[in-house]
C-alpha positions as CSV (number, residue, x, y, z in Angstrom):
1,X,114.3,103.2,93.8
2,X,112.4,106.4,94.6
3,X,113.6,108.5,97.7
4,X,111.2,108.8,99.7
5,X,109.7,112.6,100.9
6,X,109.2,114.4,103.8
7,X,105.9,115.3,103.7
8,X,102.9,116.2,106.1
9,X,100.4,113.8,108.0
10,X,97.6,115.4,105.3
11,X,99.2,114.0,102.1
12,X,99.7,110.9,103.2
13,X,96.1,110.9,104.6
14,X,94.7,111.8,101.0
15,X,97.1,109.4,99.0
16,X,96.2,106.3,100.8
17,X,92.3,107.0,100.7
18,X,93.1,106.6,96.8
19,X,93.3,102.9,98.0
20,X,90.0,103.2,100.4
21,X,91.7,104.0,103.7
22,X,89.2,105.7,106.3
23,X,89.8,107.5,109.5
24,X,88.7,105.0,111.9
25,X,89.4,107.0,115.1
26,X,91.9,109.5,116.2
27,X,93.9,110.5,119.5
28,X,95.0,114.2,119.6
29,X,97.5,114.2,116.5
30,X,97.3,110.9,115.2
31,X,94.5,109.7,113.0
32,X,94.2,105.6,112.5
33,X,93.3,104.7,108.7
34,X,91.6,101.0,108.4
35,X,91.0,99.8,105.0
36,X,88.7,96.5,104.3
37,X,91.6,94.3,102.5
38,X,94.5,96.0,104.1
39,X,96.4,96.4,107.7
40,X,95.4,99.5,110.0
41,X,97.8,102.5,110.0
42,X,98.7,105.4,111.9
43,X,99.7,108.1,110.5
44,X,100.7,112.0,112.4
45,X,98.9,114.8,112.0
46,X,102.4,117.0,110.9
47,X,105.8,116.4,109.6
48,X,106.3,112.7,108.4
49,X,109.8,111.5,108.2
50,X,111.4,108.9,105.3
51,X,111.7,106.3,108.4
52,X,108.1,106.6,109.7
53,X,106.6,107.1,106.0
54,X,108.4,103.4,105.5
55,X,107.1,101.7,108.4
56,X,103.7,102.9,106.9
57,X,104.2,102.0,103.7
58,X,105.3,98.9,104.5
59,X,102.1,98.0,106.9
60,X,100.1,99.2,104.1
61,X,102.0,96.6,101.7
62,X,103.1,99.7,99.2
63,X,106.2,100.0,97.6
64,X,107.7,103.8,97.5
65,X,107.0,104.1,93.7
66,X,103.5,102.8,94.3
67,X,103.2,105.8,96.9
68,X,104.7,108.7,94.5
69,X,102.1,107.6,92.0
70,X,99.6,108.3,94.4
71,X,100.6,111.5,95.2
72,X,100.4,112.9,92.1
């Protein structure tokens, strides 16, 4: 299993509109992705911890590996 990173609001942004997330709204730092075929997220606009990146990955029915593909 893949550790997850540490990584900024930004990257995540970019690797889950791969999948056809869009920004749907956004209140001061957090921006809400929605995605046709797939459960609304929230993701910060700054540091993103392993917990919070999980708890993303997991309402956006991604494993980790799935999500380091992505970033690439």
């Amino acid at each position: 299993m893949t550790r997850l990173p540490v990584i900024e609001g930004k990257e995540v942004i970019k690797a889950l509109a791969k999948l056809g997330y869009k920004q749907a709204r956004q209140k001061g730092s957090h921006i809400r992705l929605q995605c046709p075929d797939r459960k609304s997220v929230t993701v910060p606009n700054h540091l993103v911890g392993r917990g919070l990146l999980r708890k993303i990955l997991r309402d956006a029915n991604l494993s980790p590996d799935e999500f380091t593909k992505l970033l690439k």
